[in-house]
C-alpha positions as CSV (number, residue, x, y, z in Angstrom):
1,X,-7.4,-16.1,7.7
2,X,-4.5,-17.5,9.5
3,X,-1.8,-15.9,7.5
4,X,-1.9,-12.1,8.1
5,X,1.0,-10.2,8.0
6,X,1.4,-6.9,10.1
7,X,3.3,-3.9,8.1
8,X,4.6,-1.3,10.7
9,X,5.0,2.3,10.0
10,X,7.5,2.7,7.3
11,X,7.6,-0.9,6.6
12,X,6.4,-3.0,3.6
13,X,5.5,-7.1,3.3
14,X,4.3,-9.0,-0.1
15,X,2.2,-12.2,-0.3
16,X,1.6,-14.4,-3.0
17,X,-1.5,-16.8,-3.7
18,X,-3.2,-15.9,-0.1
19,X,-2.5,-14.1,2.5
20,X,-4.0,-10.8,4.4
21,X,-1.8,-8.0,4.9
22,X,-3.4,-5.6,7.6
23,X,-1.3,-2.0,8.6
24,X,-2.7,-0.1,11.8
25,X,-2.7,3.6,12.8
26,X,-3.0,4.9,9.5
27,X,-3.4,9.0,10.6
28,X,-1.2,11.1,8.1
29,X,0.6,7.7,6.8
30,X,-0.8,6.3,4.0
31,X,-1.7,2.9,3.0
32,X,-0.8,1.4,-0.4
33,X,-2.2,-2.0,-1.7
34,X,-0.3,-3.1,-4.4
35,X,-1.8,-6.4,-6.8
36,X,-1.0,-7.9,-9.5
37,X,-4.0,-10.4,-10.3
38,X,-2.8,-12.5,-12.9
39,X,-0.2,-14.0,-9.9
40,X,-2.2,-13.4,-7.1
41,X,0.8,-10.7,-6.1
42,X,-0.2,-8.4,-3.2
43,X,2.5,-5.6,-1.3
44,X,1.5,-3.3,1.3
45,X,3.8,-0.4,1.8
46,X,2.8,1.8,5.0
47,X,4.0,5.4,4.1
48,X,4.7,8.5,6.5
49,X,6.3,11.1,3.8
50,X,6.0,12.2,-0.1
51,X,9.6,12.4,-0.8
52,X,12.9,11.0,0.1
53,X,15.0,14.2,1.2
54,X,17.3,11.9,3.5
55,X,20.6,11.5,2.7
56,X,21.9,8.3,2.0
57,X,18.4,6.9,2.1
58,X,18.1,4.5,5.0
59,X,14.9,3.5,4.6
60,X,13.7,3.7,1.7
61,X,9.9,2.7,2.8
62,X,9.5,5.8,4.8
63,X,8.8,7.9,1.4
64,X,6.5,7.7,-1.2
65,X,8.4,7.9,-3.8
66,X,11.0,5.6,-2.9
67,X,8.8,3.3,-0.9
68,X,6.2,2.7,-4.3
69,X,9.6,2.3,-6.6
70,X,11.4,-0.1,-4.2
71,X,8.2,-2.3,-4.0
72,X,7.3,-2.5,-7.5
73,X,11.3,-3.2,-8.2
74,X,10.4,-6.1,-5.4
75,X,7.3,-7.2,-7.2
76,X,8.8,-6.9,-10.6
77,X,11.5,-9.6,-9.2
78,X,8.9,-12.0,-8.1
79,X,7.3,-11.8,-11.9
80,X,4.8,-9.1,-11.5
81,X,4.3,-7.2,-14.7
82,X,3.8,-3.1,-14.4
83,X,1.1,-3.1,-17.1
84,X,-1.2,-5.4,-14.2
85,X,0.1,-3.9,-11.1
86,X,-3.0,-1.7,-10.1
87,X,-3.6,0.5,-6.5
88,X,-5.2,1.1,-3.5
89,X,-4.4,3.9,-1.2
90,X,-5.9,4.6,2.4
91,X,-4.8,7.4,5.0
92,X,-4.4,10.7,5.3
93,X,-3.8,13.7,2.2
94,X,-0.3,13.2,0.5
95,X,0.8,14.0,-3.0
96,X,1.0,10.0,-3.8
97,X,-1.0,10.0,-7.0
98,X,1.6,12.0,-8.7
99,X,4.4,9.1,-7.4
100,X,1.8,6.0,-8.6
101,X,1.5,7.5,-12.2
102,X,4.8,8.5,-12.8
103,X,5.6,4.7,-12.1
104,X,2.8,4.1,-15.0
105,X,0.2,2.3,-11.8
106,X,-3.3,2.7,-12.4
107,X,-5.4,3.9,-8.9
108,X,-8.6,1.6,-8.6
109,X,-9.5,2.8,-5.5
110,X,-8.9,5.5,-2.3
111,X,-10.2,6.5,1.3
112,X,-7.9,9.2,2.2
113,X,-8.3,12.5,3.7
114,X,-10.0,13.3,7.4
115,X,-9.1,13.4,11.0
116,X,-9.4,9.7,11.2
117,X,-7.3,6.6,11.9
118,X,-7.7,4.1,9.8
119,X,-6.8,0.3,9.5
120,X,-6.3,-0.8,6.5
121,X,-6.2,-4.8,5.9
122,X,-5.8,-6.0,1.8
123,X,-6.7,-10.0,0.7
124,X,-4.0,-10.4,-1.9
125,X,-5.9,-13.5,-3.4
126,X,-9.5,-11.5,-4.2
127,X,-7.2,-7.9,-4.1
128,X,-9.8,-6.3,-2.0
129,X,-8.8,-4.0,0.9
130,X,-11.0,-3.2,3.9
131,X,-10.6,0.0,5.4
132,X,-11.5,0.0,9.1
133,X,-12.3,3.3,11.6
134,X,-14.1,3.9,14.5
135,X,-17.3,5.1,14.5
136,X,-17.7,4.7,10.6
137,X,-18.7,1.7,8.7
138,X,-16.2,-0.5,7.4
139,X,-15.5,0.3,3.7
140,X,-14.2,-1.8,0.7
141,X,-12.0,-1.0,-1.2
């Protein structure tokens, strides 16, 4: 697929209609996939903490809890509705549930947890994510 987009650590990109969004590196970050399927609306948000305890909140992607609100805001925008937004998480152990269903986000699927890396890469046209790490077969998600 020629249009992949790379998401850095603390970093989020959105596609609509095709695209793959891939994230390396994935140790204690997490990985969330984002979709809206009726548009064919995909976000990948590549977390490092649960909460935002910086002051004057410089990057807002960093968190979970500020990185999952700002996105959806940024979906939201675009024409995504909340009641179709669903989830996909990959990475290591956080406390992101809590953050996905306070926003009212339904969690389809996870691979979290583990000493691995992960990569995680996400189709935003089929909404499927691929979770990638070595010595393990690749999983979808």
């Amino acid at each position: 697929m020629s249009d992949k987009l790379v998401i850095g650590i603390a970093d989020m990109k959105m596609a609509k209609g095709e695209g793959m969004l891939v994230t390396y590196a994935l140790g204690s970050c997490i990985g969330i996939c984002l979709h809206d399927p009726a548009l064919k609306l995909g976000a990948l948000v590549h977390i490092m903490l649960p909460l935002n305890m910086e002051t004057g909140r410089k990057n807002p992607m960093k968190y979970a809890d500020t990185g999952i609100r700002e996105t959806l805001k940024q979906m939201e925008a675009k024409g995504a509705s909340r009641a179709r937004i669903t989830a996909k998480i990959a990475g290591g152990a956080m406390m992101l549930k809590l953050n996905l269903k306070k926003e009212g986000i339904r969690l389809l699927a996870e691979d979290v947890g583990g000493s691995v890396a992960r990569t995680l890469l996400f189709d935003v046209n089929s909404g499927l994510g691929c979770v990638r790490c070595y010595g393990r077969k690749e999983l979808i998600i």
